[in-house]
C-alpha positions in Angstrom: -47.7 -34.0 25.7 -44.0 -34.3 27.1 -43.4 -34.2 30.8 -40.3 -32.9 32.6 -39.5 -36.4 33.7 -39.5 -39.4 31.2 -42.9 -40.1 30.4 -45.6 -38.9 28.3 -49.0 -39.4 27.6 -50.9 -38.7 24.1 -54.6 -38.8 24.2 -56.5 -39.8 21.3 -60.1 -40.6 19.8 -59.3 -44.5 19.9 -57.1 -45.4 22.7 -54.7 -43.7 25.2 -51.3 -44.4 25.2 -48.9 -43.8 28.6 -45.5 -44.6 29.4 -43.4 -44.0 32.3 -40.2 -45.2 34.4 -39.6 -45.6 37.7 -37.9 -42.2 38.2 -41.1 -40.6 36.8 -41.9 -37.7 39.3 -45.0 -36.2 37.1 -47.6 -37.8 35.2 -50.1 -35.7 32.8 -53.8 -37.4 32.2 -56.9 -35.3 30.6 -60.4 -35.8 29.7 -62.5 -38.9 31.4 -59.8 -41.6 31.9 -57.8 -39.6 34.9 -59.2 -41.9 37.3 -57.6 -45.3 35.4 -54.4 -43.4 35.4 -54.7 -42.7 39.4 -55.0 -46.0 40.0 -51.9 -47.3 38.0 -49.9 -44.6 40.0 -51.2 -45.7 43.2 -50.3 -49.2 42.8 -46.7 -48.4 41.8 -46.0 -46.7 45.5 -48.4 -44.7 45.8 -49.5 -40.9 45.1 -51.2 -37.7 44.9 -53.0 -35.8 42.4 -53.9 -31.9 42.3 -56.5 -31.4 39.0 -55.6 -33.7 36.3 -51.7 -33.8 37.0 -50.8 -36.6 39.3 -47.7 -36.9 41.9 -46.0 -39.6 43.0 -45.0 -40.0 46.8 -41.7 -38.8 48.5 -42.2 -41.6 50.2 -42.8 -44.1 47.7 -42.0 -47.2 47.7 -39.5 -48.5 45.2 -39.2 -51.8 43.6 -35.9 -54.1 45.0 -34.7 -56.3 42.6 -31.8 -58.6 43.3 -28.1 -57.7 43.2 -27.7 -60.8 40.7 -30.5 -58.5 38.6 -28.9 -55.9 39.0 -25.7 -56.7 37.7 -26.5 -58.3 34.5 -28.9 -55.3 33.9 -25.6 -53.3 33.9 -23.6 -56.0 31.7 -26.1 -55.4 29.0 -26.4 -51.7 28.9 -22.5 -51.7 29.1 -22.4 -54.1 26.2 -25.2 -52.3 24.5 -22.7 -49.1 24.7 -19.7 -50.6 23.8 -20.9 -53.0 21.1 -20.4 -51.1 18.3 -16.7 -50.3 17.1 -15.8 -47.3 15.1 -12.5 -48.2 14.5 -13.7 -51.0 12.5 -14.1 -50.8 8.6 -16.9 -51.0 6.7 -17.4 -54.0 4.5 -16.3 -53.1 1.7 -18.2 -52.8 -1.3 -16.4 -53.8 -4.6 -18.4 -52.2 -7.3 -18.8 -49.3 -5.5 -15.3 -49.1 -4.7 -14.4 -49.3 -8.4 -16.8 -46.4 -9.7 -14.9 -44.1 -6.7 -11.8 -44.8 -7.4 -12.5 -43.9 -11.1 -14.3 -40.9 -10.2 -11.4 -39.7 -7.9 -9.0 -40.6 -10.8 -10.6 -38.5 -13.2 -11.0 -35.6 -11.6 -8.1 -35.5 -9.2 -5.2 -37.2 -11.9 -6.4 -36.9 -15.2 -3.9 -34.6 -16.4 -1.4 -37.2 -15.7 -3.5 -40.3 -16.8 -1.7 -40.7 -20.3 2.1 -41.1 -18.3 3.3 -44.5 -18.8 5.2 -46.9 -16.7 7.4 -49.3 -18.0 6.0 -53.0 -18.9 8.3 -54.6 -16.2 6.8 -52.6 -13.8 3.3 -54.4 -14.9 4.2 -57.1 -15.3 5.8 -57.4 -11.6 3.3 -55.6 -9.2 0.0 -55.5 -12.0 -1.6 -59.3 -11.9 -1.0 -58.9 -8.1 -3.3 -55.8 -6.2 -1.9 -54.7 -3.4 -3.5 -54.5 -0.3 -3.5 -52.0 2.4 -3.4 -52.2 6.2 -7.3 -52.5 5.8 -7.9 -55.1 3.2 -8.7 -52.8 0.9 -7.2 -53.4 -2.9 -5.3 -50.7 -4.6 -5.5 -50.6 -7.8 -2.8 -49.0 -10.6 -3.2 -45.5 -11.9 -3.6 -46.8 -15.4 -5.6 -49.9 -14.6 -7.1 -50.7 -18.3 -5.2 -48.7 -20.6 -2.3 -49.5 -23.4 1.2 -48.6 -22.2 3.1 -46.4 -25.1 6.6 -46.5 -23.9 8.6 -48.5 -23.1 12.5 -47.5 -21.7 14.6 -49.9 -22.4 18.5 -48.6 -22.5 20.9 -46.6 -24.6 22.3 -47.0 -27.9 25.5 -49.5 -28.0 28.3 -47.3 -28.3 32.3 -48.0 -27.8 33.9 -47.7 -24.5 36.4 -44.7 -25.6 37.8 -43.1 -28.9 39.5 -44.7 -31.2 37.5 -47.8 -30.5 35.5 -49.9 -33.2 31.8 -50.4 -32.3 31.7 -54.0 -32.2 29.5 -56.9 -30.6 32.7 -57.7 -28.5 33.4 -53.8 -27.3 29.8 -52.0 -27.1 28.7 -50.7 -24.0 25.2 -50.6 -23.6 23.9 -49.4 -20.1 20.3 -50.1 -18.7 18.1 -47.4 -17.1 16.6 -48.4 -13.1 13.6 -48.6 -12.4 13.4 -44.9 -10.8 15.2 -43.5 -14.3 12.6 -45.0 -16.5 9.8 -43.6 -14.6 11.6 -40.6 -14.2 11.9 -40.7 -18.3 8.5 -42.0 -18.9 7.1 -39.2 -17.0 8.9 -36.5 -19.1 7.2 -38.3 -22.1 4.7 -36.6 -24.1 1.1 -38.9 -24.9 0.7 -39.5 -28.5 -2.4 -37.1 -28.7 -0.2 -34.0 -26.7 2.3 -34.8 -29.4 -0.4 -34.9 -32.3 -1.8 -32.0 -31.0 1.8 -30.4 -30.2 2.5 -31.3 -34.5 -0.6 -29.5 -35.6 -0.6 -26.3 -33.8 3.4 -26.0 -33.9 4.2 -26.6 -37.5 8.2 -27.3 -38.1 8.7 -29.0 -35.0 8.9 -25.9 -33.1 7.5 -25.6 -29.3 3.9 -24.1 -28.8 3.6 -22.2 -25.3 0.7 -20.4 -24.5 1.3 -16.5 -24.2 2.3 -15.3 -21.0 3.3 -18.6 -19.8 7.0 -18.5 -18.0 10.3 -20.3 -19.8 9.9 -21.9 -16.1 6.6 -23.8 -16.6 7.9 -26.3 -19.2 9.0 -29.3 -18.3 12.8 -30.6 -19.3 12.8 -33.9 -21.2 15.2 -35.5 -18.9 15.4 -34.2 -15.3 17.8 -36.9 -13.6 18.7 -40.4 -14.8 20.4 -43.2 -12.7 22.5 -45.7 -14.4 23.2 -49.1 -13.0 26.7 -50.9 -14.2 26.1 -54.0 -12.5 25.4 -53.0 -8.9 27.4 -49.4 -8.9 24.8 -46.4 -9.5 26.0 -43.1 -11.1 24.1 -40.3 -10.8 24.2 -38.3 -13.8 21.8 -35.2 -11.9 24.2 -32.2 -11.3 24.7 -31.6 -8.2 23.6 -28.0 -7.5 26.3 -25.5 -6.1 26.0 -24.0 -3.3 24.5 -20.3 -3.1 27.6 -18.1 -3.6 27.6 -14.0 -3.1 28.6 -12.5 -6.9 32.0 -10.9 -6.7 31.0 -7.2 -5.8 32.8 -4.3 -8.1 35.6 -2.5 -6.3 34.9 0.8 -5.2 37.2 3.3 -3.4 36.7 4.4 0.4 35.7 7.5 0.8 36.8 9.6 3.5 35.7 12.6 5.4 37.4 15.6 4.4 35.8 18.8 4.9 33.0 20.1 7.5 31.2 23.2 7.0 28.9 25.2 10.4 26.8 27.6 9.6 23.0 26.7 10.7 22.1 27.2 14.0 19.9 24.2 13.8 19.7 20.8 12.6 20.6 20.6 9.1 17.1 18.2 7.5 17.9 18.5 3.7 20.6 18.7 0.9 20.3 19.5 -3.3 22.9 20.2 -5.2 22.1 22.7 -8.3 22.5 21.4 -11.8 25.6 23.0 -12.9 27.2 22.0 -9.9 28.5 25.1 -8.8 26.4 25.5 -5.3 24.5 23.8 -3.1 21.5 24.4 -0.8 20.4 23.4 2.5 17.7 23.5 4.7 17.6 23.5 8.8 15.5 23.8 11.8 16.4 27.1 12.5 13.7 28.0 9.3 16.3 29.2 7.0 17.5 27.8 3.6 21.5 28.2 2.8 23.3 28.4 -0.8 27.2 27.5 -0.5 29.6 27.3 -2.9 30.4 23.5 -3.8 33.9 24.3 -4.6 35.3 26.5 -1.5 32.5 25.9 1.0 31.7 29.2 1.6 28.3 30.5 2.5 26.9 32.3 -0.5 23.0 33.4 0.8 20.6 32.8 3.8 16.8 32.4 2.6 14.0 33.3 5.5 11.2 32.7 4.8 9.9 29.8 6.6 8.6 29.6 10.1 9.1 26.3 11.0 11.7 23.6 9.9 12.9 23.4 6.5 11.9 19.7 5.4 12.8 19.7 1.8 14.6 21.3 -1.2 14.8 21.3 -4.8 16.6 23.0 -7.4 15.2 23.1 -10.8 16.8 21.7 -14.1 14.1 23.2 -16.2 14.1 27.1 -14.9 15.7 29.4 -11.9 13.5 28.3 -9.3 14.2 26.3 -6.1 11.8 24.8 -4.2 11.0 24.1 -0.7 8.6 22.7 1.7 8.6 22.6 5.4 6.7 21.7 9.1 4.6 25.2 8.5 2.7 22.9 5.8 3.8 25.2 3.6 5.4 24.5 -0.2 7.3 28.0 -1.7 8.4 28.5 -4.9 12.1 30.7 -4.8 13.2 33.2 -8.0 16.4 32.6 -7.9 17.1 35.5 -9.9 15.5 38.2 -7.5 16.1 35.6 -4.6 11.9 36.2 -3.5 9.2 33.6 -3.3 7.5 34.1 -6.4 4.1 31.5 -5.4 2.9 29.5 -2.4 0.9 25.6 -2.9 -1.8 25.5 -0.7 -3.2 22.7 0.2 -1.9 20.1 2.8 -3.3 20.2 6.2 -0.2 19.4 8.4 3.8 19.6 8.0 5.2 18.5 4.3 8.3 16.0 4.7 9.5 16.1 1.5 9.1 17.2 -2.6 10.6 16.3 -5.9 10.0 17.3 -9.3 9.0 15.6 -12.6 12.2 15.8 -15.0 10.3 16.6 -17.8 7.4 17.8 -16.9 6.7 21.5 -14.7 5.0 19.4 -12.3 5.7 19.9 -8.7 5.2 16.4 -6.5 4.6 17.0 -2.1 4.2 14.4 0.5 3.0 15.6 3.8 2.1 14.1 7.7 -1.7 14.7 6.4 -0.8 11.0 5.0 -1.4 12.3 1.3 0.8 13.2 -1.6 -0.6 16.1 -4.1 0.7 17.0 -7.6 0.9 20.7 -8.0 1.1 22.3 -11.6 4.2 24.5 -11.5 3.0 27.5 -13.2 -0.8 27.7 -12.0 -0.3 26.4 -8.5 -3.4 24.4 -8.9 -3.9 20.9 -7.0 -3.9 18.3 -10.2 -4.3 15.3 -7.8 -4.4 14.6 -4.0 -2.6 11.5 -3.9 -4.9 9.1 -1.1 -4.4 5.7 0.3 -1.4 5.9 2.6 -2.8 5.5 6.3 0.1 7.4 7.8 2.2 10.0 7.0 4.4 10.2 3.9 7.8 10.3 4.5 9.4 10.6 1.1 8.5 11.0 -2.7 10.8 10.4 -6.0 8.9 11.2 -9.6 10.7 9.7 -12.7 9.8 9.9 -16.7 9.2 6.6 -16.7 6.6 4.5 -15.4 5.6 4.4 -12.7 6.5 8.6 -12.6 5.5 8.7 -8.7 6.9 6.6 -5.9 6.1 7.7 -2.1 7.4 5.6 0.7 4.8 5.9 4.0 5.0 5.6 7.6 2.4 2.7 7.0 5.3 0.7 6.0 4.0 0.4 2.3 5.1 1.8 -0.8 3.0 3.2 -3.5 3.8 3.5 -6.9 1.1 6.1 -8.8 -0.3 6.5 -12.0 0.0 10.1 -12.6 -2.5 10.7 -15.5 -5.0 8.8 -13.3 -4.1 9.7 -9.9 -4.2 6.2 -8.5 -2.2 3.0 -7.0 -0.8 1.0 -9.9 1.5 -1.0 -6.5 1.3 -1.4 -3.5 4.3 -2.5 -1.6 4.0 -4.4 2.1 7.3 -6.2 2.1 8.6 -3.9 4.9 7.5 -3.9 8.8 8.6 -1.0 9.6 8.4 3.0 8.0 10.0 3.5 5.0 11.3 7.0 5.4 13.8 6.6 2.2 13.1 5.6 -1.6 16.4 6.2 -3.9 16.1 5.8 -8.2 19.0 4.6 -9.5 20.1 6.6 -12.2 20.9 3.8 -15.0 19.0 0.8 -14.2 15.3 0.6 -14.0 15.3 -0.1 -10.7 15.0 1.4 -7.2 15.4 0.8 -3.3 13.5 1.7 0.1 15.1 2.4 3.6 14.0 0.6 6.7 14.7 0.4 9.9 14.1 -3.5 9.6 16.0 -3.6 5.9 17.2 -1.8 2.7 15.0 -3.6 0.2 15.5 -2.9 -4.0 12.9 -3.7 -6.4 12.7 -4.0 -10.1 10.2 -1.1 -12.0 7.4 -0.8 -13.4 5.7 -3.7 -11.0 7.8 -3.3 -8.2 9.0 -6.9 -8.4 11.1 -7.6 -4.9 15.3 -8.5 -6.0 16.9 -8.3 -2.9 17.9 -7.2 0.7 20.7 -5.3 1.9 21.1 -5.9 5.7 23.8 -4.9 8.3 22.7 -1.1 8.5 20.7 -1.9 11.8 19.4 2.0 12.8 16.7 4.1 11.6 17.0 4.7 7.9 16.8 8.4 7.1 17.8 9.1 3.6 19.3 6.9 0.7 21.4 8.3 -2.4 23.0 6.1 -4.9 26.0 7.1 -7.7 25.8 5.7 -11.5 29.0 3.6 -10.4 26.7 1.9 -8.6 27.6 2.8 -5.0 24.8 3.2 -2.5 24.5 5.3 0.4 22.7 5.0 3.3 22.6 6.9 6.6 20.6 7.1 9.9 19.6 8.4 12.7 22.9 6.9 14.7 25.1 9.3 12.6 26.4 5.7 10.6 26.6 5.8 7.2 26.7 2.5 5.2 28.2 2.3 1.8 26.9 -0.4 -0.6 27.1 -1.9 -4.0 24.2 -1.8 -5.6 24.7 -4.7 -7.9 25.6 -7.1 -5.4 24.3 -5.5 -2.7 28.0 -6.1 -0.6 28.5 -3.4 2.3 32.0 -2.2 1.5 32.7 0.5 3.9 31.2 1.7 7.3 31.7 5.1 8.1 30.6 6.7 12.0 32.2 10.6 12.0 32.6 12.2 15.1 30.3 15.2 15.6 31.1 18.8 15.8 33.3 20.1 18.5 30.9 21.3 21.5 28.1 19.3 20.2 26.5 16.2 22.3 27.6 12.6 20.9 24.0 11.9 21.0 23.4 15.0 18.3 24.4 12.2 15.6 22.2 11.7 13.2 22.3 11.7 9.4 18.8 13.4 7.9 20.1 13.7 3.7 23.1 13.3 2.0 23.3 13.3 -2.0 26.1 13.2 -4.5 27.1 16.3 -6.3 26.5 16.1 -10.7 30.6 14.8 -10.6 29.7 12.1 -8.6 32.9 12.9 -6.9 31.8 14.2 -3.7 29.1 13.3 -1.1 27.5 15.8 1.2 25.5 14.8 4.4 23.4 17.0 6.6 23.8 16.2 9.6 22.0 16.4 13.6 25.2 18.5 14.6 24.2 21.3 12.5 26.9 20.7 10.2 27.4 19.4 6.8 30.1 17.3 6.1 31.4 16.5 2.5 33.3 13.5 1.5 35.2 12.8 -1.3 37.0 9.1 -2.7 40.2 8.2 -0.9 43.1 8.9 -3.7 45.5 7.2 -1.4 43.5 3.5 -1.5 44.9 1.1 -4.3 48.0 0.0 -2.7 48.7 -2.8 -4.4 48.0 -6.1 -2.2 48.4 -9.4 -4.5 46.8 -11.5 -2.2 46.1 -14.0 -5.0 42.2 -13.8 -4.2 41.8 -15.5 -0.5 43.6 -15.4 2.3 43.4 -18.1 5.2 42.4 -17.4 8.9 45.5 -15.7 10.7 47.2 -15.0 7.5 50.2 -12.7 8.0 51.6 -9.9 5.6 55.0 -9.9 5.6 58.4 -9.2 3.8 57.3 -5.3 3.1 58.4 -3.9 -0.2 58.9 -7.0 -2.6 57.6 -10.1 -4.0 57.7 -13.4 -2.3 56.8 -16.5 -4.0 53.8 -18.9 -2.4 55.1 -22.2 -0.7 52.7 -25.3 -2.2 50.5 -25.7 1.0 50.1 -21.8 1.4 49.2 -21.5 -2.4 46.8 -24.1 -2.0 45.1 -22.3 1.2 44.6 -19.7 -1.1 43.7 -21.4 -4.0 46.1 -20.7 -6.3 49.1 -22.3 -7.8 52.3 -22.4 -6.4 55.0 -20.0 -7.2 52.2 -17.1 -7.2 54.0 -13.7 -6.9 52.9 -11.6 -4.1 53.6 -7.9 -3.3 53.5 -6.6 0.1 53.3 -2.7 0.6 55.8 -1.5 4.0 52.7 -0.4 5.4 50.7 -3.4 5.4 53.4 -5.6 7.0 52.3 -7.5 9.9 48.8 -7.0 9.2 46.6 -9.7 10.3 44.0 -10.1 7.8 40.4 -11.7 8.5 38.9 -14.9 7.8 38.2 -15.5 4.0 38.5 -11.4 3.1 37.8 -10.8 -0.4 41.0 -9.0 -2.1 42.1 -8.8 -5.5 45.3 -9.9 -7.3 47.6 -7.5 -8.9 48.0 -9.3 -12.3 44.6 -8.1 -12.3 45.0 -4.6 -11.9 42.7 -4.5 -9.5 43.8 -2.6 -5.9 42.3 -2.8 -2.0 43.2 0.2 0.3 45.0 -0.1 3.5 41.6 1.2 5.4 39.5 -1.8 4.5 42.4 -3.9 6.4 42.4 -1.9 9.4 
């Protein structure tokens, strides 16, 4: 039985064993020998005992031993604890060293086992193991087997054309080291290649299905040559990451406004044949106009709260709208009435879209769920669950995926519609994604953020590239088959892009409406008519402003592709011809003919602006040197 102190005491048929230190304060007998045990504690200082548990004195006396004692007492239990070093290795153990290494070479490089090194190599640094900083050996990868290759130059061939291959004239230049390992490496093993004959008849390449072009290694990644003691890379230098040349798009510019709602305009569709347009606005009701004049053609009431959403149909007269009243209509546009309501969301719907070749109606709402409504019966087909916040936008296509929703959660979904499930789900943003855009020729489409305008490649919603600079609240996103992408936020900017390139080519901020607060600028939809020619926004201001391409842009600059920092335009009206060290600036050969507009004179361009030359045909507007 343990004590608290450090002693104990174990009483058995045969004999009684009892150990204790001098710092012992308790001692623990039983049975018939307690008294032998009082008498050992008495004579080590003295004591007390209550039952069978004995006490030694406060007042004990302790034994003195000598400092001399003392001090090599301490020695010892120092040396005792500081004997034995870690650091130190352990003697090492050759045939159990061998079997680990071969163990460890199996399993951890046996796919790479059968590469060879050249014989030179062996016959240098092989006989000899190396030895690390510990003594240990370190033996070669391919200790104990047959090396099948040997590198050991190029064919002789003559220095230039026209020369005869003789003994006198051939070249022949010898790998280095690092090339022939590089080449040995690259090397197939005689069984991959007997392997590679049998199951690829004709000399053709096997790959297993679905592996990537990417996966197979190139016969000859780099090689060194040495000529005497001069190296010449032969590895191709990679060029540096270059922006593709974007397509040239014209400016557009600001050119009509049309007030009307009393509130702030939230959405924008233009009607298939292009004749009018339709908008909704805070102040509940929905507005036709004429595309051509402007002009307000019918006022819709209806709702009572804002108008989020509206859609015109391509497949019968019927527009569609949704709204803050969580409520979804369906307008005849023949008798101008709501002809049937979609019940079914529990809070306000931001936005709706229809299937283009299906009657399928397609709802996202602040109830964090999308729901697919059958157009005829109104019936629910599928509540669309998995966003964790509300859904901010929602685009259907025939292809799949046919649903896309963008969510406050930051994610984007892409749906299965027969299933009613997540195929994708997309995390790359960190912020809400309160825009999605289809582009209408490429299989490919792209989300709005506040942190970036991402695009992505269908039907996995593979990630191709950014489009940064628009640094605001992303509200809505339209995009042209020319490939011109729009963008606008909450700041009243709109950026416009190209979508191949993903190059911002022109910035436009218009001023708000007359009597209206400069804060009241915001963008909340814009779209492109079916010409493609104009672009309507709807705006904070309660206006919606239309834009059309600049016909005035194309003068003809022939700024023979680059122009250096501070580079002037002058001599209005005619050609000049390049001086040498200006033509080189810009990259082009002396003698290059240049036209300079009268309006562009004395111009000071920026540092490395893109333009395009007019043997080219290709033209830059005045506004994007301003």
């Amino acid at each position: 039985m343990k004590s608290s102190g450090d002693i104990y005491c174990s009483n058995k048929e045969s004999q009684d064993v009892c150990q204790f230190s001098a710092h012992a304060r308790t001692y623990v007998t039983s049975g018939d020998r307690s008294s032998r045990f009082r008498k050992r504690l008495q004579s080590c200082g003295g004591g007390f005992c209550v039952g069978s548990k004995c006490f030694l004195a406060a007042g004990g006396e302790v034994q003195k031993h000598s400092v001399h004692t003392l001090v090599f007492r301490s020695l010892k239990r120092t040396h005792d604890m500081f004997v034995a070093d870690n650091g130190k290795p352990v003697p090492l153990d050759e045939e159990s060293h061998k079997r680990k290494m071969a163990i460890k070479l199996r399993n951890e490089y046996g796919p790479v086992l059968h590469m060879p090194t050249s014989k030179e190599n062996l016959k240098e640094k092989g006989p000899q193991n190396a030895t690390d900083s510990y003594g240990h050996k370190q033996y070669p990868a391919n200790q104990g087997q047959e090396v099948e290759y040997l590198v050991t130059g190029t064919h002789p061939y003559p220095p230039g054309p026209g020369v005869a291959l003789t003994a006198d004239t051939k070249v022949q230049r010898m790998p280095s080291e690092s090339a022939a390992q590089s080449l040995a490496v690259a090397l197939p093993s005689s069984q991959a290649r007997v392997e590679a004959n049998r199951t690829a008849p004709g000399g053709s390449e096997y790959r297993h299905p679905g592996a990537s072009d990417r996966s197979q290694p190139t016969v000859m990644n780099s090689m060194v040559m040495e000529t005497g003691n001069t190296k010449n890379s032969a590895l191709m230098a990679k060029k540096a990451p270059t922006m593709p040349k974007p397509q040239w798009h014209p400016p557009w510019k600001l050119y009509r406004v049309i007030s009307g709602h009393l509130g702030w305009v939230r959405c924008i569709a233009v009607e298939p044949g292009n004749q009018w347009f339709v908008t909704g606005s805070a102040d509940r009701t929905i507005k036709i106009w004429d595309l051509a004049s402007g002009k307000l053609k019918l006022s819709l009431t209806g709702h009572i709260s804002t108008v989020r959403g509206v859609i015109v149909s391509t497949r019968s007269p019927y527009l569609f709208s949704c709204g803050e009243d969580k409520q979804v209509k369906c307008w005849d546009l023949e008798y101008n009435k709501v002809i049937r309501h979609y019940h079914g969301h529990l809070s306000a719907v931001y936005g709706l879209d229809l299937h283009p070749t299906i009657d399928v109606l397609v709802t996202c709402s602040r109830d964090s769920t999308a729901r697919i409504w059958d157009v005829r019966t109104k019936a629910s087909v599928h509540t669309l669950s998995g966003h964790t916040n509300a859904v901010a936008t929602v685009r259907c296509q025939a292809a799949e995926p046919q649903i896309i929703t963008g969510s406050h959660d930051t994610t984007i979904r892409l749906w299965d519609l027969v299933a009613g499930k997540t195929r994708v789900t997309l995390t790359n943003h960190k912020k809400s994604v309160r825009a999605v855009v289809l582009h209408p020729r490429h299989y490919t489409f792209a989300s709005g953020s506040p942190d970036n305008i991402k695009q992505w490649k269908f039907p996995d919603g593979s990630f191709i590239q950014n489009l940064s600079g628009h640094n605001a609240i992303i509200n809505t996103l339209t995009v042209n088959s020319d490939g011109v992408l729009v963008s606008g936020a909450d700041n009243g900017t709109m950026h416009l892009w190209d979508w191949r390139t993903g190059y911002n080519f022109q910035r436009v901020h218009a001023a708000v409406q007359p009597g209206s607060l400069d804060s009241e600028s915001g963008i909340f939809a814009c779209a492109f008519d079916q010409s493609e020619s104009r672009l309507l926004t709807a705006e904070a201001d309660k206006t919606i402003k239309v834009y059309r391409e600049d016909d005035t842009a194309g003068l003809e600059l022939a700024l023979c592709e680059r122009l250096p920092l501070g580079g002037l335009l002058q001599e209005p009206g005619r050609e000049r011809r390049l001086p040498s060290e200006e033509a080189g600036l810009l990259g082009e050969v002396p003698g290059c003919p240049v036209l300079v507009p009268e309006a562009a004179c004395g111009l000071e361009l920026a540092a490395g602006y893109r333009t395009r030359s007019w043997f080219h045909a290709e033209r830059l507007s005045l506004g994007d040197l301003l």
